[in-house]
MARSEBA-486401 format. One record per residue (C-alpha): x, y, z; chain. Coordinates in steps of 0.25 Angstrom, whole numbers, plus 5000, padded with zeros to 4 digits. Example, Ala and Ser with C-alpha at 12.3 -4.5 7.8 and 13.67 -1.06 7.14 Angstrom:
((5049; 4982; 5031); A);
((5055; 4996; 5029); A);
END
This chain:
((4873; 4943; 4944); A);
((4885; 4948; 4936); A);
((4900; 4948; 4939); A);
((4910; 4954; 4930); A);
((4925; 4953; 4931); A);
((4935; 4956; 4923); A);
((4935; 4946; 4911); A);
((4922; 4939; 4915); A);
((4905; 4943; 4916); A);
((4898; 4930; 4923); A);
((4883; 4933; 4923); A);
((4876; 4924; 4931); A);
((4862; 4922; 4933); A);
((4856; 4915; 4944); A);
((4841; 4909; 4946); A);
((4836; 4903; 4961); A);
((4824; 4893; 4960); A);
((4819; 4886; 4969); A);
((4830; 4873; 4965); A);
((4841; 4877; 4960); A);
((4851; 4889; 4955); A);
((4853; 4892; 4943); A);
((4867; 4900; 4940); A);
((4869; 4904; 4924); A);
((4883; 4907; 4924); A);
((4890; 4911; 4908); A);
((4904; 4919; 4909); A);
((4902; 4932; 4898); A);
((4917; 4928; 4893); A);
((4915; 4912; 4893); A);
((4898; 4913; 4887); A);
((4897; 4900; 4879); A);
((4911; 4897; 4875); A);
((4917; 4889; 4887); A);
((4911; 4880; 4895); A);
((4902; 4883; 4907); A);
((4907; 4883; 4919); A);
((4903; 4869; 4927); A);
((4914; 4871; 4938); A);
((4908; 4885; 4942); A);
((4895; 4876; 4942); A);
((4898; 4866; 4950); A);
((4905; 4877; 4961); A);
((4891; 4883; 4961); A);
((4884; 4870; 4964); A);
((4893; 4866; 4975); A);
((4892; 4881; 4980); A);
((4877; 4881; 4981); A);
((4874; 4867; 4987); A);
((4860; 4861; 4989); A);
((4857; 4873; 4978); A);
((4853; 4865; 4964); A);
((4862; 4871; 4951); A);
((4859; 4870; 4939); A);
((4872; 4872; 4931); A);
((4872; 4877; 4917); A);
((4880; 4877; 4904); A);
((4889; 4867; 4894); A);
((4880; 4854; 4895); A);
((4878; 4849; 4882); A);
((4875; 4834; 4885); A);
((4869; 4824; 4896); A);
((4883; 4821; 4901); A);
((4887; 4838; 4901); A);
((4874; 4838; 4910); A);
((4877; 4826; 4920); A);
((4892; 4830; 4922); A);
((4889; 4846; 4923); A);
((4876; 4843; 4933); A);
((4886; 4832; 4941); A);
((4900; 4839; 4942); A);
((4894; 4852; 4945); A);
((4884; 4847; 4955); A);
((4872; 4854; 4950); A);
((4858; 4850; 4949); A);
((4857; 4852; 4936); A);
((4861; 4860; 4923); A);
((4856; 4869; 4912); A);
((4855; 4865; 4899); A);
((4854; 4876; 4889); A);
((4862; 4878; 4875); A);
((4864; 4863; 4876); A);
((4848; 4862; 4873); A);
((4849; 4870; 4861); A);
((4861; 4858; 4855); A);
((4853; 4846; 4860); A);
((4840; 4848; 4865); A);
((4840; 4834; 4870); A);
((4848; 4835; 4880); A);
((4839; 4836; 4891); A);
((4833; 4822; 4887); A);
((4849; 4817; 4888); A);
((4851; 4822; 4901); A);
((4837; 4818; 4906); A);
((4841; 4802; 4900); A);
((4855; 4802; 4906); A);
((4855; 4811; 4918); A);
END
């Protein structure tokens, strides 16, 4: 799907299995240099109820993960550039989540 306004391009892709939703969301004016945005998220999650989401972007660290996975009320969240920094986070968040 592709929307475009004025100022903005969101391109989104979405993938259905048999668990979950997954929603890939990056705004062409905002790419990498502002945060993801986790409230857009979370509006998804609460919109789509009983439908597991897996939230993506901007968690760098066990204690990005647990607060990203629980304010936005996803099941869980993808973990992709932050791999590439520290490839041990997924032994963090498997010890401390």
């Amino acid at each position: 799907m592709r929307r475009t306004d004025s100022k903005v391009i969101t391109v989104g892709i979405g993938f259905r299995t048999q668990y979950s939703l997954l929603w890939l969301i990056r705004k062409l004016a905002r790419r990498y240099s502002r945060d993801a945005d986790w409230g857009y998220i979370s509006r998804c999650a609460d919109a789509a109820p009983g439908l597991p989401l897996v939230g993506n972007g901007d968690v760098y660290n066990w204690e990005q993960y647990a607060a990203r996975v629980g304010d936005a009320g996803v099941a869980t969240a993808m973990i992709a550039r932050s791999a590439l920094i520290k490839p041990w986070i997924f032994t963090e968040i498997k010890v401390c989540c």
